[in-house]
C-alpha positions in Angstrom: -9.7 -2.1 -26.7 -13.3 -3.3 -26.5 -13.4 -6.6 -24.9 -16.4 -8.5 -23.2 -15.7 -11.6 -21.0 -19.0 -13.1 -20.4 -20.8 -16.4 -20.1 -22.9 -17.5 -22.7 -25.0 -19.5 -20.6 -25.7 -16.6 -18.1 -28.9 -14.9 -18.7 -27.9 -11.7 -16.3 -24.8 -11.2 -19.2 -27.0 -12.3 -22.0 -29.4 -9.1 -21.0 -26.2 -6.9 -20.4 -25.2 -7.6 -23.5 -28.8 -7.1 -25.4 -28.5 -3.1 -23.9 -25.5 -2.6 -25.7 -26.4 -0.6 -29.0 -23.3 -1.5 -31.4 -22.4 -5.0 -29.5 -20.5 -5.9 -32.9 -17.6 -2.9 -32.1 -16.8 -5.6 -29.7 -15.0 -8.9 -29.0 -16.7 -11.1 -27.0 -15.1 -14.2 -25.0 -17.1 -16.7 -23.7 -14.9 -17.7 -20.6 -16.2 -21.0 -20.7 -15.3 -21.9 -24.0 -12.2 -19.6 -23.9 -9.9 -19.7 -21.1 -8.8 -16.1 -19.9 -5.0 -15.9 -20.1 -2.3 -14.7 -17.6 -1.8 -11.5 -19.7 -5.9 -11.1 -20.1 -6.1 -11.1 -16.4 -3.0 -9.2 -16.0 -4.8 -6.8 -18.6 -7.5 -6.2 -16.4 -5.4 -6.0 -13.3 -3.8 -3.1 -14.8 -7.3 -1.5 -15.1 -8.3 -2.0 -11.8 -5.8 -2.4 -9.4 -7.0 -5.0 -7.8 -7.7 -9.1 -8.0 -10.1 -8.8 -5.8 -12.5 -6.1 -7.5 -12.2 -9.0 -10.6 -12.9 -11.9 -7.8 -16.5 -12.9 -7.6 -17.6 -13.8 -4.0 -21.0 -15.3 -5.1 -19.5 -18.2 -6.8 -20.7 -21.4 -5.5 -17.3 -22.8 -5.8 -15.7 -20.0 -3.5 -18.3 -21.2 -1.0 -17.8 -24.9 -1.5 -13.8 -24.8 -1.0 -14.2 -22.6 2.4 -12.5 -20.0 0.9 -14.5 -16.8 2.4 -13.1 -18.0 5.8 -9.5 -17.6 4.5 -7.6 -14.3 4.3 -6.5 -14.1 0.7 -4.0 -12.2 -0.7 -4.0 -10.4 -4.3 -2.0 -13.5 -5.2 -4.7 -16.0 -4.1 -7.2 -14.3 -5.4 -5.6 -14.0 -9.1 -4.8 -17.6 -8.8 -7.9 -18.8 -8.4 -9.0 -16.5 -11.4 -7.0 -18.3 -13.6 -7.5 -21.7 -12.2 -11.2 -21.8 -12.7 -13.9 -19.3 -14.5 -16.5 -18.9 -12.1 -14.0 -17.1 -9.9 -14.1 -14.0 -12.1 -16.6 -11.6 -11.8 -18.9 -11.4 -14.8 -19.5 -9.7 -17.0 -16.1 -7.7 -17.3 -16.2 -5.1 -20.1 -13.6 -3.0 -21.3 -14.4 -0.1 -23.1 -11.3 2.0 -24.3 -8.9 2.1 -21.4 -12.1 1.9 -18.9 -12.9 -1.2 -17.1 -16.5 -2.3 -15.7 -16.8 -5.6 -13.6 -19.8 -7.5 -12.6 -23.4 -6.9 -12.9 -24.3 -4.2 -10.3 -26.8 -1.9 -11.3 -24.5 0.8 -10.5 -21.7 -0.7 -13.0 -24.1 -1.6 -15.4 -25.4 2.0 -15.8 -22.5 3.5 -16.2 -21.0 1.1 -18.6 -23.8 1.6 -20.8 -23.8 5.4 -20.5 -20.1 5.3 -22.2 -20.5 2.6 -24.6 -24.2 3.6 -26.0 -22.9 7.5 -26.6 
């Protein structure tokens, strides 16, 4: 699978996106536009091990609901994926059976050193 949830309005994913050489070997769902599904997340779940690696903690909204002075569980935290987009961490790309979340420097470098080889 090659799969890219992103958000078209977001210019860090729009410039992710521009560094990947064959961009068209992969789908692309703006999450947005495109609710993520139960099984999408599940997907990814399976590739991680972990709701909270797919969470994103700089969301305004996870500030605004005082939700970083809760303990959540995995539960909570794949909940509140599927309730509302910002919550997951962007961009996620799946490359083969390899998963990369967000947009750390880190991540980003080592997604593009398997997908532009």
């Amino acid at each position: 699978m090659k799969k890219i949830y992103y958000l078209k309005t977001c210019d860090t994913c729009k410039g992710i996106l521009k560094q990947i050489k064959n961009i068209e070997q992969f789908q692309l769902q703006d999450i947005k536009e495109e609710s993520i599904t139960v099984k999408q997340v599940e997907e990814m779940y399976a590739l991680t091990g972990s709701y909270e690696t797919l969470f994103s903690k700089r969301a305004k909204l996870y500030k605004e609901m005082g939700l970083k002075d809760e303990n959540l569980t995995e539960n909570d935290f794949k909940r509140y994926i599927l309730e509302h987009y910002t919550f997951l961490a962007r961009p996620v790309i799946i490359y083969n059976d390899q998963i990369f979340v967000g947009n750390s420097p880190k991540t980003i470098e080592l997604m593009l050193q398997k997908v532009n080889n």
